[in-house]
N, CA, C and O atoms as a printed pandas DataFrame, in Angstrom:
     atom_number atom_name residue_name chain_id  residue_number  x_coord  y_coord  z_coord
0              1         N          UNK        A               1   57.729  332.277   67.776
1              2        CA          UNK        A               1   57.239  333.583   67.364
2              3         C          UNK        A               1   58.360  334.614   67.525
3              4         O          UNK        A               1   59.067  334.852   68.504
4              5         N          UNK        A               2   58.327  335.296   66.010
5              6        CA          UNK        A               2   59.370  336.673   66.617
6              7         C          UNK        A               2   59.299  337.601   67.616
7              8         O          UNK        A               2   58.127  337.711   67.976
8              9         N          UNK        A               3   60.112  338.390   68.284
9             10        CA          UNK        A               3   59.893  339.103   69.329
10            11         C          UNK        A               3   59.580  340.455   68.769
11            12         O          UNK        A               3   59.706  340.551   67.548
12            13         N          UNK        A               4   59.152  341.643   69.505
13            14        CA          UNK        A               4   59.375  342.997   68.632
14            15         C          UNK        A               4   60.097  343.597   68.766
15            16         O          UNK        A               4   60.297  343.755   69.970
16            17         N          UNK        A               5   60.878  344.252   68.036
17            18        CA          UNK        A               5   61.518  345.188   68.237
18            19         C          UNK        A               5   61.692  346.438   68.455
19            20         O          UNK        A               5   61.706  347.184   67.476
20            21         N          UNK        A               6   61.834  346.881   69.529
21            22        CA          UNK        A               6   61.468  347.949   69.863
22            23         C          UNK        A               6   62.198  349.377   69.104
23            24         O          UNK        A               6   63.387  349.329   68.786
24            25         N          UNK        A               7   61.658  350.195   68.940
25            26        CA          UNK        A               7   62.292  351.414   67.752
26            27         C          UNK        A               7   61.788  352.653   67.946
27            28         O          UNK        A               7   60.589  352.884   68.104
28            29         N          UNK        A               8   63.001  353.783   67.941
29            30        CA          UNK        A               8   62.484  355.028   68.098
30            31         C          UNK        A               8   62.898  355.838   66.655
31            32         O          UNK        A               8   63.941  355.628   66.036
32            33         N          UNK        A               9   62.130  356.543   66.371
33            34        CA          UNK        A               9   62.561  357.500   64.926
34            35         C          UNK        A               9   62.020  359.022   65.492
35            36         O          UNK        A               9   61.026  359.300   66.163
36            37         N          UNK        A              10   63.586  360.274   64.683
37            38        CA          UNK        A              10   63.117  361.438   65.176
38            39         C          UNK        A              10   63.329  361.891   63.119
39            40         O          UNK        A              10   64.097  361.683   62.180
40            41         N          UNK        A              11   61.973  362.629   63.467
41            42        CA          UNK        A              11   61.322  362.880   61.726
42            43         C          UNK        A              11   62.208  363.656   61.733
43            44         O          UNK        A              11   62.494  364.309   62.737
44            45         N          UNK        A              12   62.896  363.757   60.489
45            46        CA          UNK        A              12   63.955  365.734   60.619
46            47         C          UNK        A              12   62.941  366.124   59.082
47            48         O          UNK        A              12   63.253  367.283   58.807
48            49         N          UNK        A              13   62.038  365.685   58.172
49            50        CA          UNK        A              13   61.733  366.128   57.173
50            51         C          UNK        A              13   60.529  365.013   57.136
51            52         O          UNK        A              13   60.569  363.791   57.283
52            53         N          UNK        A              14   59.411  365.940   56.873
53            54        CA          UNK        A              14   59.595  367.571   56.728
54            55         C          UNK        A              14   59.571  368.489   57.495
55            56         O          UNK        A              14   59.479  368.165   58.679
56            57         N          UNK        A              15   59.636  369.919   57.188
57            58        CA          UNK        A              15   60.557  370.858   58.957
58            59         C          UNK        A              15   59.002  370.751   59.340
59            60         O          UNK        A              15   58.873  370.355   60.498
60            61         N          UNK        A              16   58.221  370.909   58.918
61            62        CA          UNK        A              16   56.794  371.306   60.018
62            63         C          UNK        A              16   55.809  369.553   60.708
63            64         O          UNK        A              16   54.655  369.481   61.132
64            65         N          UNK        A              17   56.767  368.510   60.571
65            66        CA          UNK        A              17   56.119  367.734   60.995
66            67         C          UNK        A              17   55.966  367.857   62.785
67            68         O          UNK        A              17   55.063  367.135   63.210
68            69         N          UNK        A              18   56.473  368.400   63.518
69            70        CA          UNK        A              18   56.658  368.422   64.706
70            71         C          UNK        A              18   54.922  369.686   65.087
71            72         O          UNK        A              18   53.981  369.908   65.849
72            73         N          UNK        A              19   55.473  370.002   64.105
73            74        CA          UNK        A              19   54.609  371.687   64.638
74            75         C          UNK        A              19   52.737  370.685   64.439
75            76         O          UNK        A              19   51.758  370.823   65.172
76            77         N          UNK        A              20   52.880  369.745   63.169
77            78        CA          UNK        A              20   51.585  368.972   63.096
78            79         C          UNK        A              20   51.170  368.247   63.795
79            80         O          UNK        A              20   49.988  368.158   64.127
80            81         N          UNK        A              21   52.210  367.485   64.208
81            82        CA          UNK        A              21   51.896  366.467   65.134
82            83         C          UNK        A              21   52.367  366.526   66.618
83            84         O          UNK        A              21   52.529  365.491   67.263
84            85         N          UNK        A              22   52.618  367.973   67.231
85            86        CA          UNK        A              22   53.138  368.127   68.695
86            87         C          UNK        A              22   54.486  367.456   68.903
87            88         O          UNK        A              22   54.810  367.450   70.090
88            89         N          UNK        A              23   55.120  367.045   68.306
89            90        CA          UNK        A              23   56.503  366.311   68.706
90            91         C          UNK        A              23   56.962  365.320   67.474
91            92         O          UNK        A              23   56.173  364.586   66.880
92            93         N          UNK        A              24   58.148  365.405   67.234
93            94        CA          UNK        A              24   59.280  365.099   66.100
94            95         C          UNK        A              24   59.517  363.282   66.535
95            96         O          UNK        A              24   60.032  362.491   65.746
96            97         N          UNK        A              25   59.104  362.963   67.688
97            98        CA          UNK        A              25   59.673  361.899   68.539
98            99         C          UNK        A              25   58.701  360.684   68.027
99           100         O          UNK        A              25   57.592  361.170   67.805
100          101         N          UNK        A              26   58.716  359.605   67.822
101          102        CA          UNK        A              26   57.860  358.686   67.709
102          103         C          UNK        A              26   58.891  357.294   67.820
103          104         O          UNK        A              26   60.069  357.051   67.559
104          105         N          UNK        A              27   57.504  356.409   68.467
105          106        CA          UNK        A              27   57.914  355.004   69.102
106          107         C          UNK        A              27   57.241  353.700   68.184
107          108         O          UNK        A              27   56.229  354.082   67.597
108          109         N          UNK        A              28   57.515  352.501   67.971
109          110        CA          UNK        A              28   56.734  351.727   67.603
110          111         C          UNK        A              28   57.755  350.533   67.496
111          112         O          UNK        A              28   58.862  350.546   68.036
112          113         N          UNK        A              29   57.234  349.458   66.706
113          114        CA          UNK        A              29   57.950  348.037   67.139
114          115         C          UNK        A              29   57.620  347.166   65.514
115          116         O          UNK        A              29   56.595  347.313   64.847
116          117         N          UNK        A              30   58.654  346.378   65.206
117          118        CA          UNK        A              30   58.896  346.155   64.456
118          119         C          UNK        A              30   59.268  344.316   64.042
119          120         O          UNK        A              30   60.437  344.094   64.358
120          121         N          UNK        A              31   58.813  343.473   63.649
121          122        CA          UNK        A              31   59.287  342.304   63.547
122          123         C          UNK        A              31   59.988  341.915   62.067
123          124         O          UNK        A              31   60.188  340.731   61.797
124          125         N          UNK        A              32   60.226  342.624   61.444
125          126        CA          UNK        A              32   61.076  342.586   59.847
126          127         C          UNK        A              32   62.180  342.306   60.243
127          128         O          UNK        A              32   62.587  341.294   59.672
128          129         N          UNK        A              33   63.054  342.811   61.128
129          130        CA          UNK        A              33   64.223  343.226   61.341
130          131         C          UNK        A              33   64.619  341.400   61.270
131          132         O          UNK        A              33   65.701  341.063   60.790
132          133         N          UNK        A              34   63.719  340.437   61.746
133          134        CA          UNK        A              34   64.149  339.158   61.815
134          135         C          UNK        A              34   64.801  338.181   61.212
135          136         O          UNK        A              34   65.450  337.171   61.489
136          137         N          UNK        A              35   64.244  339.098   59.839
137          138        CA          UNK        A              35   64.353  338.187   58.459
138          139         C          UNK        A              35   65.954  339.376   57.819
139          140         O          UNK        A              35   65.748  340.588   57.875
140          141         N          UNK        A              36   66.913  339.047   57.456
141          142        CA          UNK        A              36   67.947  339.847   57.317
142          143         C          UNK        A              36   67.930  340.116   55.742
143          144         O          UNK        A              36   68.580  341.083   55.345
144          145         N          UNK        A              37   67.013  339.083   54.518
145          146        CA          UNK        A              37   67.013  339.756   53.645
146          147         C          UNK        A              37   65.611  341.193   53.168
147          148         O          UNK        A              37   65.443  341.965   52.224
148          149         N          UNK        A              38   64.913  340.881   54.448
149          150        CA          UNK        A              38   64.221  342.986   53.984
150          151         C          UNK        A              38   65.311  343.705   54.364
151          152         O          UNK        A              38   66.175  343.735   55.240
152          153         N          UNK        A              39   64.902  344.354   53.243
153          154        CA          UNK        A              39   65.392  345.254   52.734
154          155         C          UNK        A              39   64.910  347.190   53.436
155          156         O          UNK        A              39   65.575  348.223   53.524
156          157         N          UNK        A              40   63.422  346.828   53.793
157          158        CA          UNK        A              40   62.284  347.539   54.219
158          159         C          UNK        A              40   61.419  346.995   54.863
159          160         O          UNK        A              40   60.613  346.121   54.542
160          161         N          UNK        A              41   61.696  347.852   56.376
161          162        CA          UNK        A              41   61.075  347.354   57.716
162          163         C          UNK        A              41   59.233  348.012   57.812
163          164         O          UNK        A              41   58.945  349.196   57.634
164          165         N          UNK        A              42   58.525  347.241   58.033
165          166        CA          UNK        A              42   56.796  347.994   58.775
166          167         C          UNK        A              42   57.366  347.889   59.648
167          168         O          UNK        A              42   58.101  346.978   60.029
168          169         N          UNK        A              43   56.971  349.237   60.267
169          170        CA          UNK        A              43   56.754  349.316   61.682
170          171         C          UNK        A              43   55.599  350.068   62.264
171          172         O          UNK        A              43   55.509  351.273   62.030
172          173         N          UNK        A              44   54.766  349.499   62.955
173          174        CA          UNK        A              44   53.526  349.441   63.642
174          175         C          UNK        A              44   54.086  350.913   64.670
175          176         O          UNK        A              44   55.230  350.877   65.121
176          177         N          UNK        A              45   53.272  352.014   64.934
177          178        CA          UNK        A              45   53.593  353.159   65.669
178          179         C          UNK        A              45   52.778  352.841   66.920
179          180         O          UNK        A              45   51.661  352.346   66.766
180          181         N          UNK        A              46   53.293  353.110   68.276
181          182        CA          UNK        A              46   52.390  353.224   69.376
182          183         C          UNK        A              46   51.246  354.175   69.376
183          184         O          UNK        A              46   50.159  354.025   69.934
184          185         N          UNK        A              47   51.731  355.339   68.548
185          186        CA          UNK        A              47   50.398  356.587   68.983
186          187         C          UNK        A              47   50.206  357.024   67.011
187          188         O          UNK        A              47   51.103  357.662   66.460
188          189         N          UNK        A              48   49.431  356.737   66.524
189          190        CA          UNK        A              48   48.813  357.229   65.546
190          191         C          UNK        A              48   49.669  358.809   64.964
191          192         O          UNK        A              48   49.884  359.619   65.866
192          193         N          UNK        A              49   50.105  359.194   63.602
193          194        CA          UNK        A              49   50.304  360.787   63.359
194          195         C          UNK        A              49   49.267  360.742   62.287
195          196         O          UNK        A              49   48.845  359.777   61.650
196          197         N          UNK        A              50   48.886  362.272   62.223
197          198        CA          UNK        A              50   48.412  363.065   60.952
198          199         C          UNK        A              50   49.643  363.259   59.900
199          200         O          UNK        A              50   50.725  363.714   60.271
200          201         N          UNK        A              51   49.439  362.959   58.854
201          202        CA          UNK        A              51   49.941  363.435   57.685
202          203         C          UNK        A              51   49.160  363.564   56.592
203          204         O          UNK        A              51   48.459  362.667   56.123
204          205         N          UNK        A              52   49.279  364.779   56.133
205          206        CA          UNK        A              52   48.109  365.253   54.793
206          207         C          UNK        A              52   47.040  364.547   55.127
207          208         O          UNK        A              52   46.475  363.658   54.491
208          209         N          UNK        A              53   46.745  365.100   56.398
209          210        CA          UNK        A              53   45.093  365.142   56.640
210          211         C          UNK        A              53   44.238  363.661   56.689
211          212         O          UNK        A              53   43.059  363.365   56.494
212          213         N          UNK        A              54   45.714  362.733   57.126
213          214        CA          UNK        A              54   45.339  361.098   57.309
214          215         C          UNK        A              54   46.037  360.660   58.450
215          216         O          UNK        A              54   47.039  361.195   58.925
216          217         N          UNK        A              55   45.215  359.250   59.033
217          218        CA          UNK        A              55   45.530  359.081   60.319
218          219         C          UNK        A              55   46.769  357.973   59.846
219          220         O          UNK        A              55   46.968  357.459   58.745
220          221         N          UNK        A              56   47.187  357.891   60.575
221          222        CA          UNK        A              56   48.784  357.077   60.323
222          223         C          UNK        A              56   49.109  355.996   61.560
223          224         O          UNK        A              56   49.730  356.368   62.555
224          225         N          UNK        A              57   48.650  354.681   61.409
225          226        CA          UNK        A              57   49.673  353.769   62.216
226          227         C          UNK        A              57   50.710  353.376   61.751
227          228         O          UNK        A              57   51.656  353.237   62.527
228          229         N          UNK        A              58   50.876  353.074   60.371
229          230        CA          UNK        A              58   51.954  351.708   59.767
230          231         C          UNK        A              58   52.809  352.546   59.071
231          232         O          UNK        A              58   52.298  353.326   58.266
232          233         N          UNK        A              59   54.164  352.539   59.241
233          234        CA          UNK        A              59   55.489  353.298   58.406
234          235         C          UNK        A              59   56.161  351.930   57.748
235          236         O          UNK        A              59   56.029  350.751   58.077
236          237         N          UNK        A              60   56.866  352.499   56.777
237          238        CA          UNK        A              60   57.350  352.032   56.188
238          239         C          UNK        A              60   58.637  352.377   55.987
239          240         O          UNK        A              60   58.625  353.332   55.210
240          241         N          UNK        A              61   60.257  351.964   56.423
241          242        CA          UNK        A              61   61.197  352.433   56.816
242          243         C          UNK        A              61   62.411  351.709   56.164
243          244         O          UNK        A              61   62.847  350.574   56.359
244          245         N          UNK        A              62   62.814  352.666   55.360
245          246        CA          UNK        A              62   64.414  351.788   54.168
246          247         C          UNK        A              62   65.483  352.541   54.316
247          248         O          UNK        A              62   65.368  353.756   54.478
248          249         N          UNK        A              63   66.597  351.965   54.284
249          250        CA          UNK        A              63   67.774  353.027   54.463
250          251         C          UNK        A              63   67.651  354.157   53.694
251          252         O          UNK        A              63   66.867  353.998   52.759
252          253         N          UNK        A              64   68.226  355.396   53.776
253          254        CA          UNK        A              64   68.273  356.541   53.071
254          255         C          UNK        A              64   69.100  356.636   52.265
255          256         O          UNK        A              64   69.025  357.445   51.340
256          257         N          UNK        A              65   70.065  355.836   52.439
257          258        CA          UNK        A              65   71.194  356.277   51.697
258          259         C          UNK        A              65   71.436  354.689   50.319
259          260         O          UNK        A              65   70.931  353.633   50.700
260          261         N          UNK        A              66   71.957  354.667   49.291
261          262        CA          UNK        A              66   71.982  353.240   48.664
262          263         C          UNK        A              66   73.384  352.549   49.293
263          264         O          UNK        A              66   74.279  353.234   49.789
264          265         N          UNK        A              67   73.427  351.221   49.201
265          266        CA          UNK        A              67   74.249  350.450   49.895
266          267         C          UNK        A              67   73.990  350.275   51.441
267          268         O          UNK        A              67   74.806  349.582   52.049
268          269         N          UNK        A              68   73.217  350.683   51.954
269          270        CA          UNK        A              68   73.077  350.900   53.373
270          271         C          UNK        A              68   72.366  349.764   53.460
271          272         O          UNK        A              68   71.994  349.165   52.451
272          273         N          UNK        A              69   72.107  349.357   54.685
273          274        CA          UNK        A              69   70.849  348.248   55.204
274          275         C          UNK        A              69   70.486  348.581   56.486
275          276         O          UNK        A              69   71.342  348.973   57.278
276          277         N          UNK        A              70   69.156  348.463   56.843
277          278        CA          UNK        A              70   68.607  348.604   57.683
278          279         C          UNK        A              70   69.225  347.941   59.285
279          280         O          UNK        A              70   69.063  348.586   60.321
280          281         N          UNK        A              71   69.708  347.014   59.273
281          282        CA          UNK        A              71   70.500  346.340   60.418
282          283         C          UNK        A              71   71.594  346.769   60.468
283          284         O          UNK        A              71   72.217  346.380   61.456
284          285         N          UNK        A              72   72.283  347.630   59.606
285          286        CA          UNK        A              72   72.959  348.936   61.122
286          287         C          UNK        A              72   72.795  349.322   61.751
287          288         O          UNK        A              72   73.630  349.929   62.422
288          289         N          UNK        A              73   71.318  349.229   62.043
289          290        CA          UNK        A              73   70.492  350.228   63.361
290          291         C          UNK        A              73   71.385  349.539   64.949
291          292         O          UNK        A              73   71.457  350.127   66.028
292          293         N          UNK        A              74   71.955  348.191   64.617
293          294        CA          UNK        A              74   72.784  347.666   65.901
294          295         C          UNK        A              74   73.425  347.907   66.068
295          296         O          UNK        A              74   73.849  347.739   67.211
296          297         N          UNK        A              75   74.454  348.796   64.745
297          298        CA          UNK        A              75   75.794  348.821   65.504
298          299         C          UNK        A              75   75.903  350.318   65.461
299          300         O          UNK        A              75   77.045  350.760   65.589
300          301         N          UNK        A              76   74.742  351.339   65.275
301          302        CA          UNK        A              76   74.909  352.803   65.328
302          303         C          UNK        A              76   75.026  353.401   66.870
303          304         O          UNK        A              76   74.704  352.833   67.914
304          305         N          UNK        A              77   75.454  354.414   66.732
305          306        CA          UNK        A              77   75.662  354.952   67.803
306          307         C          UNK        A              77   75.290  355.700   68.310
307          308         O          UNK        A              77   75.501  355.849   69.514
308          309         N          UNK        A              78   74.120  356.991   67.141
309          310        CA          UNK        A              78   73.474  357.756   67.853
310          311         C          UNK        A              78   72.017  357.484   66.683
311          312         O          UNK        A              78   70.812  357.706   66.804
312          313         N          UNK        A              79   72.646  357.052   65.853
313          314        CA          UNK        A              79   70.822  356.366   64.892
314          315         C          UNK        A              79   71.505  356.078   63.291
315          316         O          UNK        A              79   72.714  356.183   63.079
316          317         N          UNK        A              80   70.626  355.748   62.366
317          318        CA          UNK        A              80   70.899  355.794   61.579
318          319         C          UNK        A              80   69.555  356.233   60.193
319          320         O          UNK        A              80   68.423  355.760   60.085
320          321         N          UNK        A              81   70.249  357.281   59.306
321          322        CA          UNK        A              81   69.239  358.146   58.750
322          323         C          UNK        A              81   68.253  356.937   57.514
323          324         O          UNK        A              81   68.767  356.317   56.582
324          325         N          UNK        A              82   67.552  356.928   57.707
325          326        CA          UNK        A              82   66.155  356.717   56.893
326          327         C          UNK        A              82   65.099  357.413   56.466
327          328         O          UNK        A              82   64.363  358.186   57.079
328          329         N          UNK        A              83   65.097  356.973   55.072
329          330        CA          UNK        A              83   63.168  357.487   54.306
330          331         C          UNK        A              83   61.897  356.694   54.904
331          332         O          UNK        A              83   61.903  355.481   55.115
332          333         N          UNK        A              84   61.128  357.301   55.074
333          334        CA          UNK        A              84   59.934  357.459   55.883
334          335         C          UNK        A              84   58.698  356.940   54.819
335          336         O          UNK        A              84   58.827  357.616   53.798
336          337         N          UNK        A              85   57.599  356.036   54.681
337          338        CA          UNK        A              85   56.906  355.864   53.467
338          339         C          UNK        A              85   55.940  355.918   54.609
339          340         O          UNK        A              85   56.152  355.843   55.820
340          341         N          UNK        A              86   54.459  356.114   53.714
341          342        CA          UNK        A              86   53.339  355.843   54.500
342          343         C          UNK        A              86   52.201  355.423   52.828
343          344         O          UNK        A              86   52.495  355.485   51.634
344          345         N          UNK        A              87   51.149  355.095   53.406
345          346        CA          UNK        A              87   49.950  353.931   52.631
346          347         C          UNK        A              87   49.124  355.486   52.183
347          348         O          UNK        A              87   48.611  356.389   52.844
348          349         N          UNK        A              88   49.356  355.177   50.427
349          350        CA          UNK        A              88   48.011  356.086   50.434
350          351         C          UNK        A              88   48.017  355.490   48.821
351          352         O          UNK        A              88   48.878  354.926   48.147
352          353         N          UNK        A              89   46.616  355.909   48.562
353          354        CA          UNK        A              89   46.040  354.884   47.547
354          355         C          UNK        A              89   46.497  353.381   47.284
355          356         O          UNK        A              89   46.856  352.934   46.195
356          357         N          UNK        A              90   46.408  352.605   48.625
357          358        CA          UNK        A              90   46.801  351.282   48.369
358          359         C          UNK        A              90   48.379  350.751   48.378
359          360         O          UNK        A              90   48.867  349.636   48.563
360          361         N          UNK        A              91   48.819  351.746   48.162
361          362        CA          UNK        A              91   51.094  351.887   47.740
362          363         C          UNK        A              91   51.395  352.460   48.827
363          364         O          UNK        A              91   50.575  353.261   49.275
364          365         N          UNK        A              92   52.594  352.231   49.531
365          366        CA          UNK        A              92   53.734  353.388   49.687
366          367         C          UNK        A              92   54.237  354.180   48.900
367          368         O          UNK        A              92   54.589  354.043   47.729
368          369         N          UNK        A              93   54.275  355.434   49.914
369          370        CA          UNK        A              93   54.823  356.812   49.101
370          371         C          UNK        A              93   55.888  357.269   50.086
371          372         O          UNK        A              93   55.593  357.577   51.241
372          373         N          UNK        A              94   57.241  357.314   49.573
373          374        CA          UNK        A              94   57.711  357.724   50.291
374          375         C          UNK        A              94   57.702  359.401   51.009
375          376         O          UNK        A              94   57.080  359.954   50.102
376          377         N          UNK        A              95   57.875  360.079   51.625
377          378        CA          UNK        A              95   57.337  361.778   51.893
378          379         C          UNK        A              95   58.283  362.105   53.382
379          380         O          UNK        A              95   58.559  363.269   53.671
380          381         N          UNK        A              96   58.659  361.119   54.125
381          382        CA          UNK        A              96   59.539  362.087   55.182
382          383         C          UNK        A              96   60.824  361.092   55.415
383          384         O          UNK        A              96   60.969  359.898   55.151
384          385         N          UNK        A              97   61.673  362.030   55.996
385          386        CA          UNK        A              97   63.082  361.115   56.183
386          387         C          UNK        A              97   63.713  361.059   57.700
387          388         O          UNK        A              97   64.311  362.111   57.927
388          389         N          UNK        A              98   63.753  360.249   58.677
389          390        CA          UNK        A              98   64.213  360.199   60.122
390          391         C          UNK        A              98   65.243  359.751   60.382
391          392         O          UNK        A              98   65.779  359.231   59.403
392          393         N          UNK        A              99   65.971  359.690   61.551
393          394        CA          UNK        A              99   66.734  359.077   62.496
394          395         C          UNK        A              99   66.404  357.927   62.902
395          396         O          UNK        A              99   65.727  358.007   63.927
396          397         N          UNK        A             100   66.627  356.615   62.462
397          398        CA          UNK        A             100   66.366  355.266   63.323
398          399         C          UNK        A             100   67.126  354.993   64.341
399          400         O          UNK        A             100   68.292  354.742   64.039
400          401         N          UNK        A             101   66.764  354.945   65.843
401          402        CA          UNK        A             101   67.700  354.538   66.780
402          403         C          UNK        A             101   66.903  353.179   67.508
403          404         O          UNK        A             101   65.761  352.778   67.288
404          405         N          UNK        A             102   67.647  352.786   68.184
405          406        CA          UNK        A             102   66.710  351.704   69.616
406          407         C          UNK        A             102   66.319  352.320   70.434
407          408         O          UNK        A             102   66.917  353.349   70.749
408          409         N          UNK        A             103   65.325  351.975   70.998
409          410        CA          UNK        A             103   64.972  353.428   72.311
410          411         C          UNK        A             103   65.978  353.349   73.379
411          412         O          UNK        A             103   66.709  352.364   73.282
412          413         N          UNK        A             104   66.220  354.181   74.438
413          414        CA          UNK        A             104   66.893  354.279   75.187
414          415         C          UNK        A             104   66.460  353.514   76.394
415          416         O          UNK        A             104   65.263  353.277   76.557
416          417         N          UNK        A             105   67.528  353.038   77.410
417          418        CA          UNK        A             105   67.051  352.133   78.137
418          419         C          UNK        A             105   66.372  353.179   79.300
419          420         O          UNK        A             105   66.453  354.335   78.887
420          421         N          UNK        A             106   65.850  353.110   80.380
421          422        CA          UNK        A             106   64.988  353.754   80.751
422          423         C          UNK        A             106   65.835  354.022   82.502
423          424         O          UNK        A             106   66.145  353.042   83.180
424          425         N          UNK        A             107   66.064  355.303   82.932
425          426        CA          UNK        A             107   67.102  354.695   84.481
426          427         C          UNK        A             107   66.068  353.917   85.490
427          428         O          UNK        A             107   66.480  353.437   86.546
């Protein structure tokens, strides 16, 4: 069985997601990362957000930039920028863009 991967993302867009959801910061874990040809990671969130007035566990997370891949997230150094998708009518839509880092180890 794969392990999870543990993952932190800080939303920078859109500017009022922090002000909606009390904090820019979010945690969750990820087993895509296993398989090296996704392209686009689910990642399962520890604490639920609101967005447009819907409850939110499951993101959907692709590099931001083209040519990029998601498994730079190993060799970054302070994160690496990604588009943000979430489930509505059945699809992903993409709508916010974050910082992917590893969480920090804990002292």
């Amino acid at each position: 069985m794969t392990q999870h991967l543990r993952l932190r993302l800080h939303v920078t867009e859109p500017w009022d997601f922090e002000r909606t959801n009390g904090t820019s910061e979010l945690t969750g874990w990820t087993i895509d990362y296993a398989d090296e040809e996704n392209e686009e990671w689910e990642v399962t969130l520890d604490h639920p957000i609101e967005f447009h007035d819907k409850h939110i566990r499951t993101l959907l997370l692709g590099p931001r930039y083209v040519g990029e891949h998601l498994r730079r997230i190993f060799d970054a150094v302070v994160g690496f920028p990604v588009r943000v998708a979430h489930r509505q009518d059945g699809d992903w839509h993409y709508a916010m863009t974050a910082m992917l880092s590893l969480p920090r180890e804990e002292d």
